[in-house]
C-alpha positions as CSV (number, residue, x, y, z in Angstrom):
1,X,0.0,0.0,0.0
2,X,3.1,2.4,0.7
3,X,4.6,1.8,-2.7
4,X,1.3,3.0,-4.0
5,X,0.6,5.7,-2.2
6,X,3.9,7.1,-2.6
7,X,3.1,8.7,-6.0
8,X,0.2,10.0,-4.7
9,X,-1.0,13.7,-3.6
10,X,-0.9,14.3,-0.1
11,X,-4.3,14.7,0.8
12,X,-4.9,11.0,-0.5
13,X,-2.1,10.0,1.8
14,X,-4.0,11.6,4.7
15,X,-6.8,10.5,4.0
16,X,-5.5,6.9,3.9
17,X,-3.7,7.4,7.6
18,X,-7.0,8.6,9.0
19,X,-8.9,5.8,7.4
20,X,-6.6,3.9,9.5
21,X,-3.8,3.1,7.7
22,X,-1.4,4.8,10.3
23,X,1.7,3.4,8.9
24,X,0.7,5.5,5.4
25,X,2.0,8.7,7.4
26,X,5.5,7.6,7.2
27,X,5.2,9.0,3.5
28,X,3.9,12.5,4.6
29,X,7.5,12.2,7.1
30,X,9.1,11.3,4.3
31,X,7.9,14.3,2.1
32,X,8.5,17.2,4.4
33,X,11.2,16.0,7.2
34,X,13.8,18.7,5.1
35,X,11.8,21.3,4.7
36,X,10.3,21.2,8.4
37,X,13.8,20.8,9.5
38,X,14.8,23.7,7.7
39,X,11.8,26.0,9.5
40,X,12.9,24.3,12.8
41,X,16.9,25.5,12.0
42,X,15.2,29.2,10.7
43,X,14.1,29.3,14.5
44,X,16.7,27.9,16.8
45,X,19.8,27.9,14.2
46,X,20.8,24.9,16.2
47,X,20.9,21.3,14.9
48,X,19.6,19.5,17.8
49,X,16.7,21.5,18.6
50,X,15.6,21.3,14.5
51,X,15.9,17.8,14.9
52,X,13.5,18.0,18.3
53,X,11.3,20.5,16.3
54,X,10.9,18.4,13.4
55,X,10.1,15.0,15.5
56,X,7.5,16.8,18.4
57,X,6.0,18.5,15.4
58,X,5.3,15.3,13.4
59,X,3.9,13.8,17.0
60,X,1.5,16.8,17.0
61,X,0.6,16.5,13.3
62,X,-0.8,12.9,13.5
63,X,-2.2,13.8,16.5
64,X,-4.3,16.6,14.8
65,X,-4.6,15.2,11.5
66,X,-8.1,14.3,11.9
67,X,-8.4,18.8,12.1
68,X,-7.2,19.1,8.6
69,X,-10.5,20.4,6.4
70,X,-9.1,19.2,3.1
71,X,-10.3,22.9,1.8
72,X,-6.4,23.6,1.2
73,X,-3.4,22.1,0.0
74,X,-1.9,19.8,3.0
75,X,1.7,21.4,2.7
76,X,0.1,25.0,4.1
77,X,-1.8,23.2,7.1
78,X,1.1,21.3,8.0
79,X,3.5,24.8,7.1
80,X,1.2,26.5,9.6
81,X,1.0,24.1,12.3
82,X,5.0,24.3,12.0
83,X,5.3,27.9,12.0
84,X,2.7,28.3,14.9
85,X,4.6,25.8,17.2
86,X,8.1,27.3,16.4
87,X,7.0,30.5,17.3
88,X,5.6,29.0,20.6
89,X,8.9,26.7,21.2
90,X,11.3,29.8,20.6
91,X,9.2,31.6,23.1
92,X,9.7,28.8,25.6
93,X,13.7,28.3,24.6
94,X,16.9,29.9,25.0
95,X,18.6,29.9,21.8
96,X,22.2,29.1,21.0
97,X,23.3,29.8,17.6
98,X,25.1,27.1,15.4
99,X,25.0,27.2,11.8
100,X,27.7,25.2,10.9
101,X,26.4,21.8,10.3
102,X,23.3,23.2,8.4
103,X,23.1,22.1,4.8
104,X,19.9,23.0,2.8
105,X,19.0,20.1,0.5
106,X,19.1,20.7,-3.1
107,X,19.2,17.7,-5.1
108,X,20.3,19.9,-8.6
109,X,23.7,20.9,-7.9
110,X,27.0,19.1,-9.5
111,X,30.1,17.9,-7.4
112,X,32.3,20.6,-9.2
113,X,29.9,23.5,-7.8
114,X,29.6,22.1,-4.2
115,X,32.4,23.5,-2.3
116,X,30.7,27.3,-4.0
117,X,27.5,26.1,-3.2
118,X,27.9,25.2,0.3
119,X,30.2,28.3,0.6
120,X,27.1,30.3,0.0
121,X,24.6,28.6,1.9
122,X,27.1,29.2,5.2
123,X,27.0,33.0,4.1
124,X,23.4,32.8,3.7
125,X,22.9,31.5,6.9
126,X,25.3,33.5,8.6
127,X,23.1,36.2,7.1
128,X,19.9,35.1,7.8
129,X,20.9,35.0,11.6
130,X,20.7,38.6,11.7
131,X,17.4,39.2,10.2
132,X,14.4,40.2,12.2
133,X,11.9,37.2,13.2
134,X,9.3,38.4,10.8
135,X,11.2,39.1,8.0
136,X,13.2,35.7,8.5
137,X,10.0,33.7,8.5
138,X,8.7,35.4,5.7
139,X,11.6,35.2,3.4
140,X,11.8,31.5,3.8
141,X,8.0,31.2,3.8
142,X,8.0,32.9,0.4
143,X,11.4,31.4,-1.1
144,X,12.0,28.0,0.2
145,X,8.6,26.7,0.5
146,X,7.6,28.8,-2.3
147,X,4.1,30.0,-1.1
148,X,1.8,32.6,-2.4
149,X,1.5,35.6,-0.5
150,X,-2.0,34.9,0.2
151,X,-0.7,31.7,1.7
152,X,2.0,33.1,3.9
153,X,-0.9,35.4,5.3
154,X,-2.9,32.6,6.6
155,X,-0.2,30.9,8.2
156,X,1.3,33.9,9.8
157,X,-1.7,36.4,10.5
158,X,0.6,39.4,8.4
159,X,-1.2,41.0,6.2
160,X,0.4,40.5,2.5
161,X,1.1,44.3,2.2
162,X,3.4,43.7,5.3
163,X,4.7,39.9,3.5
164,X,5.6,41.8,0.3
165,X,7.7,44.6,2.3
166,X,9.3,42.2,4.8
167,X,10.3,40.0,2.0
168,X,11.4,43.3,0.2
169,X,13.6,44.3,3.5
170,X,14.7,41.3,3.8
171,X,16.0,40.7,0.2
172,X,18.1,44.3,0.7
173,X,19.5,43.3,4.0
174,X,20.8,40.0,2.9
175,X,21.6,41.4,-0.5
176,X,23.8,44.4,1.5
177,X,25.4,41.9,4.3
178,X,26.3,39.2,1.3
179,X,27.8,42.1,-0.7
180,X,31.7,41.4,-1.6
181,X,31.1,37.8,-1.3
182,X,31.0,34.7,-3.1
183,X,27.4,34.8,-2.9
184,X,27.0,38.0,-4.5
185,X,29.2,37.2,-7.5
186,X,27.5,33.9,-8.0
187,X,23.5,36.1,-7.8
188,X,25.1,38.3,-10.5
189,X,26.4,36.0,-12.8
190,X,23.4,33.5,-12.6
């Protein structure tokens, strides 16, 4: 029944897990335990407690399943849930920043470009450290899970206006701290 499901949407997945085939939600783990991790690292910049984020969160995602309506894509229930209980955990936490065993996945780039690739993404991150909370969670909101303003404004309760000018602010802070970098060079010749 996994093999099967595999290649299909989410919502059929879910919908096979609450039907009571709980061992289908290994596939919905499967699916978003990078990106989830990458939100969890966006709040704590601190492998372990991503790693903690993303497990607890996937405990409190089956728990609620049964609370998804099905009148939206899966991915921006389960991006809210994640974004809501961040929030809540970085209230709760003290934060120690680490960013140097964080690798963003990206399943595209060649050997030869690695070492510039992950060169970048340590900038990036380095970067991305200094941001304020709400133009951080945007940004990544908007760029790495790719969602639609409209989207981004359910999760967070930000009106898009405020979205489009955080992820403005927050594209010419990055751009203005990565300036005279590798990264830069590599934005301007790509």
């Amino acid at each position: 029944m996994i093999k099967v499901l595999k290649e299909k949407s989410d919502e059929l997945v879910v919908r096979s897990v609450l039907n009571g085939n709980s061992s289908d939600f290994e596939i919905i783990v499967n699916r978003y335990k990078d990106r989830l991790f990458s939100i969890g690292y966006r709040f704590f910049y601190n492998r372990d407690d991503a790693e903690d984020f993303v497990q607890d969160l996937f405990v409190r995602v089956f728990e609620r399943l049964d609370s998804f309506r099905f009148d939206a894509p899966f991915r921006y229930w389960l991006v809210r849930i994640a974004y809501n209980y961040g929030i809540n955990q970085k209230k709760s936490k003290v934060i120690e920043l680490d960013v140097s065993d964080y690798e963003m996945p990206d399943s595209k780039s060649s050997p030869e470009n690695k070492p510039i690739r992950d060169e970048i993404i340590a900038l990036l991150n380095e970067s991305m450290k200094d941001l304020p909370d709400n133009y951080r969670i945007c940004i990544d909101l908007y760029f790495y899970w790719q969602l639609p303003y409209e989207q981004i404004k359910n999760i967070t309760g930000i009106p898009v206006n405020t979205i489009k000018s955080n992820v403005f602010r927050a594209k010419s802070i990055l751009r203005d701290s990565l300036r005279g970098t590798v990264a830069e060079e590599y934005y301007e010749m790509h």
